[in-house]
N, C-alpha and C positions, 0 to 999 in steps of 0.2 A: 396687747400681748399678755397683761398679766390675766386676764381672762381665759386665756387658751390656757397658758401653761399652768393654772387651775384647776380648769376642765380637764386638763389630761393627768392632772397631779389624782385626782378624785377619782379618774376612771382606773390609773393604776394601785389606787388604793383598795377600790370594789373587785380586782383581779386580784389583789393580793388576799383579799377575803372568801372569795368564792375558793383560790387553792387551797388555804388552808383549812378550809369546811370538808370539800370533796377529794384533793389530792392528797395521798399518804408518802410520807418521805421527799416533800420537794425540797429543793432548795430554794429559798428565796430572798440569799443575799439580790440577786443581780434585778429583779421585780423593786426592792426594797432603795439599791442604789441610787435608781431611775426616779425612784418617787421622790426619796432626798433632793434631788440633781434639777428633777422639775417644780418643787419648794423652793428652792434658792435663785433660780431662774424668777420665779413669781415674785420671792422678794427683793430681787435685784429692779424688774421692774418696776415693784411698786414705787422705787423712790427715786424713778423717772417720774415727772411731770406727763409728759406728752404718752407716755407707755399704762400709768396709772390707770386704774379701774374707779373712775369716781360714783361714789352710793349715796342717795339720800338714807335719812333714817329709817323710812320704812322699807326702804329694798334690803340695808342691813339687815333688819332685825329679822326677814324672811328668810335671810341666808342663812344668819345664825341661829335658826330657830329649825332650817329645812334640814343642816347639814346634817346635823345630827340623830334626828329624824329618820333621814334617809339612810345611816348606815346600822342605826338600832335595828329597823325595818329589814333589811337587808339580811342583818343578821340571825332574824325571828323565820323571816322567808327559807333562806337555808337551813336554815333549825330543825323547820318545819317538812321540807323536801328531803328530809334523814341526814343531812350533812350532819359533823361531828366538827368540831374546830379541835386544829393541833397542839394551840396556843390556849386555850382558856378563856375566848370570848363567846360563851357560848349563852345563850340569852336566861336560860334559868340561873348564872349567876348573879347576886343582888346588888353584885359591886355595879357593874354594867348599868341597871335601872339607877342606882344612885348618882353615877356621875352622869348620866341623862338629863336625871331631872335638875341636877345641879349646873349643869350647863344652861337648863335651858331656863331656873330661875336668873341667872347671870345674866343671859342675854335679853330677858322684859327688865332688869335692874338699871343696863345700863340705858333700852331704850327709855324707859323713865326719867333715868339725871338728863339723856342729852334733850329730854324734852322738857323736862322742869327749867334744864339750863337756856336752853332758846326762850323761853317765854320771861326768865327774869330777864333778860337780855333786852327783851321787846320792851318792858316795863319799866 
């Protein structure tokens, strides 16, 4: 379950991106609600047992390394097909590429401790 409601949290996040690239004056309280509504659904499940999404390290680290990825991308693609963003995520800002790549030193950091930490563990 916490899978689905992931998938669908990330597919209304990429519809909340494409509107605000291509559509002028929308509203996107009620897109935005939805996305809140299926976050807290995903973290409700996570901390079911039997509903939980269990990751080894390397499936994490692809997550955390694709998600971001995929919505930088995303935002270059529209960029790039003339969209304009409403809000100010638009990929020529630096702020953008900085918390990117800050993200994505974060995410080989932590795959690093939990691997340094497994192997003191084994030792």
């Amino acid at each position: 379950m916490e899978k689905i409601s992931l998938f669908l949290s990330f597919i209304v996040l990429l519809a909340i991106i494409y509107f605000d690239f291509f559509k002028e004056d929308v509203n996107l309280f009620i897109p935005m609600s939805v996305l809140v509504v299926l976050l807290i659904l995903s973290y409700i499940f996570s901390k079911r047992s039997n509903y939980s999404w269990e990751m080894n390290k390397k499936t994490k680290l692809i997550f955390e390394v694709s998600v971001p990825t995929m919505l930088v991308a995303t935002s270059v693609i529209f960029y790039l097909l003339g969209g304009r963003s409403q809000h100010g995520i638009n990929p020529t800002d630096y702020i953008i590429w900085i918390i990117y790549v800050l993200s994505l030193i974060s995410a080989l950091r932590n795959f690093k401790k939990e691997d340094s930490f497994t192997q003191d563990n084994l030792n």
